[in-house]
C-alpha positions in Angstrom: -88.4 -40.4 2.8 -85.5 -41.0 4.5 -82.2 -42.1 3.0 -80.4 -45.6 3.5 -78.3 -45.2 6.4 -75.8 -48.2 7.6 -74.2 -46.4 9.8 -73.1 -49.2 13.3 -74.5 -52.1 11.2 -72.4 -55.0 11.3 -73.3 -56.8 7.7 -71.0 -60.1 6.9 -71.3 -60.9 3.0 -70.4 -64.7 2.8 -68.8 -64.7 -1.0 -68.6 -61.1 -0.6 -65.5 -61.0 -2.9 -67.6 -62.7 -6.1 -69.0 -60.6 -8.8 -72.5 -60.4 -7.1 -71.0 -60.3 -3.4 -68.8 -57.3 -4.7 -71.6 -55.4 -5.4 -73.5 -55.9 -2.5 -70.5 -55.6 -0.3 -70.2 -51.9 -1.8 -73.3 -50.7 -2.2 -73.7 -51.5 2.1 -70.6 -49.8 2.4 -71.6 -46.8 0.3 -74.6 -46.7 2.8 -72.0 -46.6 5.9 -72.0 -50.3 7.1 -69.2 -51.9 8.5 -68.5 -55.0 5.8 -67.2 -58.4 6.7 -66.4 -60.2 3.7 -66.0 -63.9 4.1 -64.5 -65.6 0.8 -62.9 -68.5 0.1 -60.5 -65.9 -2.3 -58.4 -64.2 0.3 -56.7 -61.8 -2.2 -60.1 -60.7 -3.5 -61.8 -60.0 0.1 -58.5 -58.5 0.7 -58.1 -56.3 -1.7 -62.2 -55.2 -2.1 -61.9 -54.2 1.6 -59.1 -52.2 1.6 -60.6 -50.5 -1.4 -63.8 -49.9 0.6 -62.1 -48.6 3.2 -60.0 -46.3 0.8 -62.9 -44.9 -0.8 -66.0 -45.1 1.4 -63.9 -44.0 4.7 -65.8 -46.8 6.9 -65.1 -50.1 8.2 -64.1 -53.3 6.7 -62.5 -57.0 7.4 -61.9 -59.7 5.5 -61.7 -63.6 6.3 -60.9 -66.6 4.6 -63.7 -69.2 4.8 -64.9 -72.5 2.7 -68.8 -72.6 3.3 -68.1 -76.3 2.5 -66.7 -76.8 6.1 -68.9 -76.5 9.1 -65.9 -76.0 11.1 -64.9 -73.3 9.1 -67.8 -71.5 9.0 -68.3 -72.3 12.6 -64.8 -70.5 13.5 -65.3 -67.7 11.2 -68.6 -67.2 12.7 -67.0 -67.1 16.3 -63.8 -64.6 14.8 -66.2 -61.9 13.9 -68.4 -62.1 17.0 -65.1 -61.9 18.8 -63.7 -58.8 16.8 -67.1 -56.5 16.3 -69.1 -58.3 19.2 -72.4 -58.0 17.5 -73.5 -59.3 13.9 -76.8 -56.9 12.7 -76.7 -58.7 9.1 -75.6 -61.1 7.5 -76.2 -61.8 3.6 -75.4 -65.3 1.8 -74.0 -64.7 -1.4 -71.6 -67.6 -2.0 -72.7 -69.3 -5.2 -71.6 -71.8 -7.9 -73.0 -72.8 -11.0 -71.8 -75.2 -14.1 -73.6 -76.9 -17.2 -74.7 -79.9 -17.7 -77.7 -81.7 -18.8 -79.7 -84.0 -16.8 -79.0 -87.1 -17.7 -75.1 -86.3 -17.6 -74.8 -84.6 -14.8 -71.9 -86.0 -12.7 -72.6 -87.1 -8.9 -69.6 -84.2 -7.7 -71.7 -81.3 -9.8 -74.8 -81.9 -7.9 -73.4 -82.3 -4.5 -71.0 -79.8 -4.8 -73.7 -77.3 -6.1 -75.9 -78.1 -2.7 -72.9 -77.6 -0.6 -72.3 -74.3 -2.0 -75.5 -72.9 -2.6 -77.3 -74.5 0.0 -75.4 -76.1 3.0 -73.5 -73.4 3.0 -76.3 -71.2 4.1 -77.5 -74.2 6.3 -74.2 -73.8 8.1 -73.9 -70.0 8.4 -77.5 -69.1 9.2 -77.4 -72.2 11.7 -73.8 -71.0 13.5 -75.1 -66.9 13.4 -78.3 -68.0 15.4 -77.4 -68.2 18.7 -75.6 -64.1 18.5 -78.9 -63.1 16.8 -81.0 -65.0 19.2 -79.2 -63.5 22.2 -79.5 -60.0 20.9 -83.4 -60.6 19.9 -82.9 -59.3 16.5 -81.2 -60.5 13.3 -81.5 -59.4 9.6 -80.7 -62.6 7.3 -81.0 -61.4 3.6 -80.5 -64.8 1.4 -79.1 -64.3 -2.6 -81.2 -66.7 -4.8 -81.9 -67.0 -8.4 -85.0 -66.6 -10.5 -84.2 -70.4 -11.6 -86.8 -71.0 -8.5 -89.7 -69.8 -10.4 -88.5 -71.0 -14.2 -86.6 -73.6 -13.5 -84.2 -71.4 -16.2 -80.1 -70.2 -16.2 -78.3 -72.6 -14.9 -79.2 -76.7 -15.0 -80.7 -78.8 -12.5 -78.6 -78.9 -9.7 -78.3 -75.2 -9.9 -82.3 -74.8 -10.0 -82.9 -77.3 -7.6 -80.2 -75.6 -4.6 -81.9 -72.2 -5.3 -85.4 -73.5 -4.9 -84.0 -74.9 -1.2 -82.8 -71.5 -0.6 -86.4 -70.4 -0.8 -88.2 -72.8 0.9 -85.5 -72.4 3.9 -86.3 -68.3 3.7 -89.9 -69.8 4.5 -89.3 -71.7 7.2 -87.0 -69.7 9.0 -89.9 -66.7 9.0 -92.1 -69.4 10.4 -90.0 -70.0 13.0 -87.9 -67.1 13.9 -89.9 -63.7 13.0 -91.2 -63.9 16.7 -87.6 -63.9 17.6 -87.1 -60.8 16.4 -85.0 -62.7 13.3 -86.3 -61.5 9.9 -85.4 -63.3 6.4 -85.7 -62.0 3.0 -84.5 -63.7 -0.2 -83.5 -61.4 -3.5 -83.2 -63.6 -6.5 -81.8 -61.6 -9.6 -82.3 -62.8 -13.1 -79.5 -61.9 -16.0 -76.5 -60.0 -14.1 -73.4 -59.6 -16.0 -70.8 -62.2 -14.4 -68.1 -64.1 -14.7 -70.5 -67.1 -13.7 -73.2 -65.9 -17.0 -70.3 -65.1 -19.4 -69.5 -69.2 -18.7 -73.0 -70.0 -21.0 -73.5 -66.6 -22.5 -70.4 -65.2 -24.5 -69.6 -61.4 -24.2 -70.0 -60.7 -28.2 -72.6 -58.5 -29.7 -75.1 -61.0 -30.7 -75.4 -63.0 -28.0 -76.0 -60.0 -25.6 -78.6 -58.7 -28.2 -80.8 -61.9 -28.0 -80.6 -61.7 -24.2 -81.6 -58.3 -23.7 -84.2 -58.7 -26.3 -85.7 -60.8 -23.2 -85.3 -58.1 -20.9 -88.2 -55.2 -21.0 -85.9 -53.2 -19.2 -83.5 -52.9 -22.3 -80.7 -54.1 -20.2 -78.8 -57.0 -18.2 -78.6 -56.6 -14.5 -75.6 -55.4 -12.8 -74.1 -56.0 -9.1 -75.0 -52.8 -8.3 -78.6 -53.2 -9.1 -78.4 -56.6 -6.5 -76.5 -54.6 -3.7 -79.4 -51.9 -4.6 -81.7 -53.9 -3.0 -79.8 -55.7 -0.6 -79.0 -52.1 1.3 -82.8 -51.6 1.8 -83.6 -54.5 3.0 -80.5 -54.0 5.2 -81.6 -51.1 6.6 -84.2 -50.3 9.2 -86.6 -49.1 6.0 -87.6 -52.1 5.3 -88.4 -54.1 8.8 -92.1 -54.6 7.5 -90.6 -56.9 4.9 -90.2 -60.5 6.2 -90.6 -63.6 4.2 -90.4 -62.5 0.5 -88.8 -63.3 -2.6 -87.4 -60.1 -4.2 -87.4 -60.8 -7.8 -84.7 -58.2 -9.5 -84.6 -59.5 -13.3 -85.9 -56.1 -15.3 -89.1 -57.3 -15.1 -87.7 -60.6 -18.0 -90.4 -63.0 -15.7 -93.2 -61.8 -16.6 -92.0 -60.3 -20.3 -94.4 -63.5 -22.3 -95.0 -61.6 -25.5 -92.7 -59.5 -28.0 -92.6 -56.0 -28.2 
């Protein structure tokens, strides 16, 4: 089998300074991709790209963009066509999450939640189009949660922007696998974040009782996301259109004890 080789892509990871995005953004590189890394955190994107190209010798960019702001997005989009000319992949990874109950969940929690999780990618899927249209190909790989199966991790609004990521992986391999645009969505379970470590304390205990969930034996890391998100980069995987890649250590379908 042949090994994952990036070499010439052109990946943009939208939140690709985050805990998540970090990882993906370096396992891509590790595989020899150029990385763009959007973030609203300019010192983050800054500083993980000149790190990546420090130790992986290849190419990387950052840019400063709120996936709030169609504009934005809109003239980031245009600023990386412009600078690399071609954009082979690009990977939504921008997330937020926060707690709250149902019933007192705030009106600014559940829109800002959609805006992140979900217009966001409405903008940046919708402003990439017409560069992946015109170059009949496109690799859209979409990071969701496994709160679209269990409803689990994270309270409605989170659940509920997540599921919309799915159904709009769905739609768009409907509509655009013809084009020559393919869509995947990898939706990891536990990873060890900043964003869990908000619900789940770092102390003994509490990591016992969550890995006591896990068959694996073991939270998720970045690395196990960007793992997956460098196949389904790659050329290896263009017979894989339209699925959900579930990467939880197998905690889904764990229903019994040990």
């Amino acid at each position: 089998m042949k090994a994952i080789n990036l070499e010439n892509k052109i990946i943009v990871v939208i939140g690709g300074a985050g805990d998540i995005g970090s990882g993906i953004t370096k396992a891509l590189a590790q595989c020899g991709a150029v990385t763009l890394i959007t973030d609203i955190d300019t010192k983050s994107a800054k500083l993980l790209s000149d790190e990546i190209k420090e130790k992986f010798k290849t190419g990387s960019s950052s840019y400063k963009c709120d996936v709030c702001s169609r504009l934005d997005v809109k003239n980031t989009v245009n600023q990386i066509y412009k600078d690399f000319k071609k954009i082979d992949c690009l990977v939504y990874s921008a997330g937020y999450s926060s707690m709250y109950d149902f019933t007192d969940l705030p009106d600014e929690e559940w829109d800002k939640s959609m805006s992140i999780n979900l217009k966001g990618a409405f903008y940046f899927l919708q402003e990439c189009m017409p560069y992946m249209l015109k170059a009949g190909k496109g690799n859209i790989i979409i990071i969701g949660s496994t709160t679209s199966i269990n409803g689990s991790g994270g309270g409605s609004h989170y659940a509920v922007s997540k599921i919309g990521l799915l159904g709009l992986m769905k739609s768009l391999t409907y509509e655009l696998l013809s084009k020559g645009i393919r869509i995947n969505t990898v939706s990891p379970g536990v990873i060890d974040t900043k964003m869990l470590r908000i619900r789940y304390p770092d102390t003994p205990e509490v990591n016992r009782k969550i890995i006591e969930g896990i068959p694996a034996g073991r939270m998720g890391t970045p690395e196990d996301v960007g793992n997956i998100v460098a196949f389904l980069a790659s050329d290896l995987s263009e017979y894989v259109c339209g699925q959900e890649i579930i990467a939880d250590g197998g905690r889904i379908i764990y229903g019994r004890p040990k």
